[in-house]
N, C-alpha and C positions, 0 to 999 in steps of 0.2 A: 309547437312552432307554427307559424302565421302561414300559410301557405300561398305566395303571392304569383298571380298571370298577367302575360299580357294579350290572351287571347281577348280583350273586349276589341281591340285593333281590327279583328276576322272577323269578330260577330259579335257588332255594336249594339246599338236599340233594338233592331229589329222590330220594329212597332208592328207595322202589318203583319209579320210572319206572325208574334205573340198572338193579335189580335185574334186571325185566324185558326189557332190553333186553341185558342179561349173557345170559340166558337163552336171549336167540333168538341172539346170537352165540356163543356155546357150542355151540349145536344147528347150527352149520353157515351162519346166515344173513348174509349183507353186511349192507352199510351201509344201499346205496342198498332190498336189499328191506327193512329196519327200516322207513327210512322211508316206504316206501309202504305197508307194514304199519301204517304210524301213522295217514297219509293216509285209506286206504282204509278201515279197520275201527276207525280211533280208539282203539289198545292203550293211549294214555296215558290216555283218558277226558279230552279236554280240549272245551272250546265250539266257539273260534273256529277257522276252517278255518286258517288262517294260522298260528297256535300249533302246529298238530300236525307242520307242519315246522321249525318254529323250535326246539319242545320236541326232536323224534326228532334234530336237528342236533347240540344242544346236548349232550344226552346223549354222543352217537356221538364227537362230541370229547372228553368226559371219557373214555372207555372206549379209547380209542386210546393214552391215555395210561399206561396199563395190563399188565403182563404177563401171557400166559397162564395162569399160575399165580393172579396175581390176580383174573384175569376171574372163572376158576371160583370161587377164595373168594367174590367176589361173587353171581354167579347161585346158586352150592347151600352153600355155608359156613353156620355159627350166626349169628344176626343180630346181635350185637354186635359181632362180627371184619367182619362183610359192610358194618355200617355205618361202622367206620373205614378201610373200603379204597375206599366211595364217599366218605367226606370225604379219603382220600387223592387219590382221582383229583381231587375239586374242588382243593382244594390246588394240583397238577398245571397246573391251567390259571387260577387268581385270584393274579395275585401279590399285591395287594395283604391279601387274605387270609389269604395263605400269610406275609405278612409280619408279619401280625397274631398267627399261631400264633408268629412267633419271638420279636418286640418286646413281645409282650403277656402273653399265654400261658403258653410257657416261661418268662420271667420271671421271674413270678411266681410259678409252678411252683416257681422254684431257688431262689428266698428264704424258702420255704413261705409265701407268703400265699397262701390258697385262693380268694379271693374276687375277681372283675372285676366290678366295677361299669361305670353305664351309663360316667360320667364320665372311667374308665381306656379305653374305646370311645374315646369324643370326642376326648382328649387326642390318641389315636393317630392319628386323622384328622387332628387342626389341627395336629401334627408332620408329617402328609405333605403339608400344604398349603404346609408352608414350601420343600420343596422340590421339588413338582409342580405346575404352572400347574393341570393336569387337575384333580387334587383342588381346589386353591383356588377353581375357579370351580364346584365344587357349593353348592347353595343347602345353607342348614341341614335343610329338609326332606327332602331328597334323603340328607343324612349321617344325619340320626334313621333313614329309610328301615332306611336299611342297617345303624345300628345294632341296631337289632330281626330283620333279618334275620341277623347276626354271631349276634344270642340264640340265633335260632330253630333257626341249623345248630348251635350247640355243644350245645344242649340234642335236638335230635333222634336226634344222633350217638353222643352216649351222651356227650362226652367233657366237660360240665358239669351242674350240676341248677339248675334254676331256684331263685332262694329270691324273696324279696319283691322286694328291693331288687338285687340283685344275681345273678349265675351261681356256683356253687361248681365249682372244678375237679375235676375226676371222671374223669381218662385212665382208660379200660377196661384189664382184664387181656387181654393178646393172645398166644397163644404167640409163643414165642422164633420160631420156624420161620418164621412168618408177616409177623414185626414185621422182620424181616434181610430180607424182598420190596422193603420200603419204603426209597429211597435214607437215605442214616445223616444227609440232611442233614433229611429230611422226619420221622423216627425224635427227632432230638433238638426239631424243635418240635413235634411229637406228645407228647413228654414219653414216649416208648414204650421208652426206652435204659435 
């Protein structure tokens, strides 16, 4: 059974955090020193004590997910390729997200409509409600949540632009070299093929 979250609402792109935390595993460091790197000197810049291992956890699962080759694009690459290799690795570990780049997304990609609205969001949610207890028993707040969160990572990531009403799809130019890193199945809902 699918296992679906709506934790990307808490802990969205994260781009800088990933970035930084590419950085110190490139440079040789583990997991466990990240996060006490995180703990101790607060490298993510967060408040509460309890966030700085939930964040450094969070991260270190996205980045596992990862090829060395990726890590590096990540940590020292140009920040448009860096920002589709952290929305790769989220990807990576949101399926229900990752299903949203295929159902939604590419989709509409392959039809050329440019545009997702909030609405084309919503739909996608109350089609997984019909066949997930888990989704169904989110409140409407809980799904707004996260549709503003869906905004915020495709607009972050480079791979839509916000307009008024709606996102315009915007897949970034990525070299050929880099975009073949990316399994060919994560490639065609990136719209990167």
């Amino acid at each position: 059974m699918v296992r679906y979250s709506s934790t990307l609402k808490e802990m969205p792109l994260l781009f800088n955090e990933m970035r930084k935390a590419a950085c110190l595993k490139v440079n040789g460091f583990d997991d466990k020193e990240i996060i006490k790197k995180s703990e101790r000197e607060n490298i993510f810049q967060v408040v509460k004590e309890r966030r700085k291992r939930d964040l450094a956890t969070k991260i270190l699962t996205r980045l596992r997910t990862l090829s060395p080759e990726l890590l590096e694009i990540l940590a020292n690459g140009d920040i448009q390729t860096a920002k589709a290799v952290a929305l790769y690795a989220l990807l990576n570990i949101d399926i229900l997200f990752f299903e949203f780049f295929q159902e939604v997304y590419a989709d509409k990609y392959a039809i050329r409509d440019p545009f997702i609205y909030d609405s084309d969001i919503m739909l996608f949610f109350h089609r997984k409600a019909e066949t997930s207890k888990v989704v169904a028993n989110w409140r409407d707040s809980n799904l707004r949540q996260l549709r503003s969160a869906y905004r915020k990572v495709l607009s972050e990531s480079g791979f839509a632009k916000a307009q008024d009403s709606c996102l315009e799809i915007t897949p970034p130019f990525i070299e050929k070299e880099i975009v073949n890193l990316f399994s060919e199945e994560h490639r065609k809902a990136m719209c990167l093929v």
